[in-house]
C-alpha positions as a Python dict, from the first residue, in 0.01 Angstrom:
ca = {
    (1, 'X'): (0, 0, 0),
    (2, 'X'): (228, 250, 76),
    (3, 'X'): (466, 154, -244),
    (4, 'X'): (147, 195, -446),
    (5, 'X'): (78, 585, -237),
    (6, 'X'): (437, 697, -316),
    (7, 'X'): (412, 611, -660),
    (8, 'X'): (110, 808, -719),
    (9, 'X'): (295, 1092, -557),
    (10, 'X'): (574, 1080, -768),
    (11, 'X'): (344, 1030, -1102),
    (12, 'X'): (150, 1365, -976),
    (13, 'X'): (403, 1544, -908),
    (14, 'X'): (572, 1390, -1272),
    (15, 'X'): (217, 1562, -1428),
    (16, 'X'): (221, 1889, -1260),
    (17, 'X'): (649, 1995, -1306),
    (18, 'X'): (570, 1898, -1655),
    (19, 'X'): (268, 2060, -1727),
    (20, 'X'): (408, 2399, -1581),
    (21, 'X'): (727, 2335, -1757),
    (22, 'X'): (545, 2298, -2079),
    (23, 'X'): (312, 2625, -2022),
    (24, 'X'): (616, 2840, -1963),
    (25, 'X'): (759, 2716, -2229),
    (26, 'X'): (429, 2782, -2476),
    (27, 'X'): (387, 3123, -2306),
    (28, 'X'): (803, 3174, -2365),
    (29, 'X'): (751, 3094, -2725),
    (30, 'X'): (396, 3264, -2783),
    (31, 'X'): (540, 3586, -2635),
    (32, 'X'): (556, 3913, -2842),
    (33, 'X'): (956, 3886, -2954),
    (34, 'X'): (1041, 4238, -3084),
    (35, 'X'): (1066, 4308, -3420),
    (36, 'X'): (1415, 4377, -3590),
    (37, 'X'): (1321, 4741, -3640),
    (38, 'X'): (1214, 4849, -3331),
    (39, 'X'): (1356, 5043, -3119),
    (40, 'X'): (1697, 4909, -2970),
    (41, 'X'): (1571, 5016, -2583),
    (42, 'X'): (1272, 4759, -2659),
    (43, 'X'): (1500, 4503, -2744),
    (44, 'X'): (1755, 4517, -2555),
    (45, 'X'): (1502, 4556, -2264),
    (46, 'X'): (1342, 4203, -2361),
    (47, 'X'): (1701, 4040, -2409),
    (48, 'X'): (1788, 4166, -2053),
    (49, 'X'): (1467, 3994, -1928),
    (50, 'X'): (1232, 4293, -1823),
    (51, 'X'): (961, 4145, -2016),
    (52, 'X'): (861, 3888, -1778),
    (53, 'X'): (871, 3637, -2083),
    (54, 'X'): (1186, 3489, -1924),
    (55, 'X'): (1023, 3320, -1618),
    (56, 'X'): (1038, 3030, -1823),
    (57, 'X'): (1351, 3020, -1777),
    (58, 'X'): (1366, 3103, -1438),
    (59, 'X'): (1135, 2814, -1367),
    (60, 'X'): (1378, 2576, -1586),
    (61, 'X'): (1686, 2699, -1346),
    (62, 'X'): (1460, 2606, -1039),
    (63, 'X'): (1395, 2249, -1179),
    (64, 'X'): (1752, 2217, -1217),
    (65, 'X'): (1823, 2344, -851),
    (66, 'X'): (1602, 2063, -739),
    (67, 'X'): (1700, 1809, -938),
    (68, 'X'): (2048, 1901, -813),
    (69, 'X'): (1923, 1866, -474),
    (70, 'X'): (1794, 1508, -565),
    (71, 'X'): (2104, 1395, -685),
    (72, 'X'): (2293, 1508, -387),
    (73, 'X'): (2030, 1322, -194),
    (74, 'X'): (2055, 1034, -423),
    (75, 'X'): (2414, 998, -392),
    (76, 'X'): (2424, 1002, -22),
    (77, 'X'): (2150, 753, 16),
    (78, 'X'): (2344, 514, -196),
    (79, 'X'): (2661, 588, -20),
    (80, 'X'): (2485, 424, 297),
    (81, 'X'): (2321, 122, 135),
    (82, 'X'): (2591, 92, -173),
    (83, 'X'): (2865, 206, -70),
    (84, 'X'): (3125, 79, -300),
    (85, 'X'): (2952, 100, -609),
    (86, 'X'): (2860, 409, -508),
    (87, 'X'): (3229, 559, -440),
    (88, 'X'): (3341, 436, -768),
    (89, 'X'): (3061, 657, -957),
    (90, 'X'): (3135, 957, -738),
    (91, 'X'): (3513, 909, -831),
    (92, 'X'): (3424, 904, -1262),
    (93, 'X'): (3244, 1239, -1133),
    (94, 'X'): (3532, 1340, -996),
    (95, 'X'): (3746, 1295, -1291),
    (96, 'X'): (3524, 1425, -1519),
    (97, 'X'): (3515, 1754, -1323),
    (98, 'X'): (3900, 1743, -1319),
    (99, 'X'): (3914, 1693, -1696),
    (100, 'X'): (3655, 1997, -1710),
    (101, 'X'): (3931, 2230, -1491),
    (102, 'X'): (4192, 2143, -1682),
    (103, 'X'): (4031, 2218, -2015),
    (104, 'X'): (3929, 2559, -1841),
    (105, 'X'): (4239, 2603, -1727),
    (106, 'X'): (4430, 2541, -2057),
    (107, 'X'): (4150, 2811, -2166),
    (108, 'X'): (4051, 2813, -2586),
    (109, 'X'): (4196, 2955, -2885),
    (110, 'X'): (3848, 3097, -2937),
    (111, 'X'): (3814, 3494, -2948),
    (112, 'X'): (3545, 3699, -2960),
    (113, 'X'): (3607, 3849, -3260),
    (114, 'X'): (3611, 3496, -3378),
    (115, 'X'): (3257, 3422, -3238),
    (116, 'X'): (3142, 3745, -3354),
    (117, 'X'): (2999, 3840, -3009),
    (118, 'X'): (2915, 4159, -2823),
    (119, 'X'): (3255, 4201, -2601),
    (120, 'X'): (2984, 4300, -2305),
    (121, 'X'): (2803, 4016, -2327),
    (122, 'X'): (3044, 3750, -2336),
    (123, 'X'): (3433, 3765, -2177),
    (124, 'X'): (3733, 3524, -2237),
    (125, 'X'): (3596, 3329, -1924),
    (126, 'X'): (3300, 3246, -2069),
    (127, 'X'): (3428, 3113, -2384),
    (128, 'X'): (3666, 2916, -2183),
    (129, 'X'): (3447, 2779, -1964),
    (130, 'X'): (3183, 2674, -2274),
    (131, 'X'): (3485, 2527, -2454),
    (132, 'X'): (3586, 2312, -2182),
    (133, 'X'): (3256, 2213, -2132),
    (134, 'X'): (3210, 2079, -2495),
    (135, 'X'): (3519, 1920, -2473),
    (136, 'X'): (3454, 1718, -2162),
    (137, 'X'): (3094, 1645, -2266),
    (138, 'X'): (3282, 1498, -2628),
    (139, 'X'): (3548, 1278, -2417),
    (140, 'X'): (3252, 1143, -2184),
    (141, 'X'): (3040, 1077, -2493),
    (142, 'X'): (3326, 905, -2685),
    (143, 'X'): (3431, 725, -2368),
    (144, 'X'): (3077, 546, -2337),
    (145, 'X'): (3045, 482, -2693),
    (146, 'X'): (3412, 302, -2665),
    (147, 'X'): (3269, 147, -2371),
    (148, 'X'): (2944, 3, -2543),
    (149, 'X'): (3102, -85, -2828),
    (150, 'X'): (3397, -237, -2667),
    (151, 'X'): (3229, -389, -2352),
    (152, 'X'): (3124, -735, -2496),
    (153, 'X'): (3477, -830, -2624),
    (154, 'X'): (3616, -709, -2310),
    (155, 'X'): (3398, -947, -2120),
    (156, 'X'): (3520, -1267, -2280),
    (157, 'X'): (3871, -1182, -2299),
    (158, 'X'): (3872, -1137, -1881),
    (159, 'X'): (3774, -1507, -1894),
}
């Protein structure tokens, strides 16, 4: 009974962060954008987020947040029941953030002149830190594929 409660729980509350999610999102898209030729105050007051069309994406930084908070509580849960397997998946974590500083730290050849960005928008950090963050997402990616593809030979060569 009370596996059946929290399951309905967690398929309401399923329903309702994805129905607001997806009438932000509507009311994001269905918003009145500016036109090219209007006025640049008007515009750049709607790309700084005084329109209120952006709580979309407030809400979608909040859902993050929380799913953040899950993960945290996630981890530590299975850090008391599992705690081996659990160390060893907090360690590839760990490496993937220290692949991520590195790559920040060896910073990009990107410029902004490159990118053909507004200097006061965007600053050398940024691009660094977007770089790196492709980069590490592309060596995670490739490391799984190599992994999936490579996994069943491994297998029967250990034996």
């Amino acid at each position: 009974m009370k596996d059946q409660l929290t399951q309905q729980i967690l398929n309401i509350s399923k329903v309702v962060l994805a129905s607001a999610g997806v009438a932000l999102c509507v009311w994001l898209i269905a918003g009145g954008y500016p036109e090219s030729d209007d006025k640049i105050s008007e515009i750049d007051a709607f790309v700084n987020g005084d329109s209120g069309h952006f709580f979309a994406i407030d809400y979608v930084i909040y859902v993050i947040g929380l799913a953040l908070i899950a993960v945290i509580g996630f981890f530590i849960y299975q850090l008391v029941i599992r705690p081996k397997r659990t160390a060893l998946s907090i360690l590839g974590l760990l490496i993937s953030a220290l692949v991520f500083i590195v790559l920040f730290y060896s910073g990009s050849t990107d410029t902004i002149a490159d990118l053909q960005v507004k200097p006061e928008q965007v600053g050398p950090s940024t691009i660094a830190l977007t770089t790196a963050g492709i980069y590490t997402i592309g060596i995670c990616l490739s490391l799984g594929i190599l992994a999936i593809v490579l996994g069943p030979f491994m297998g029967r060569y250990r034996k």
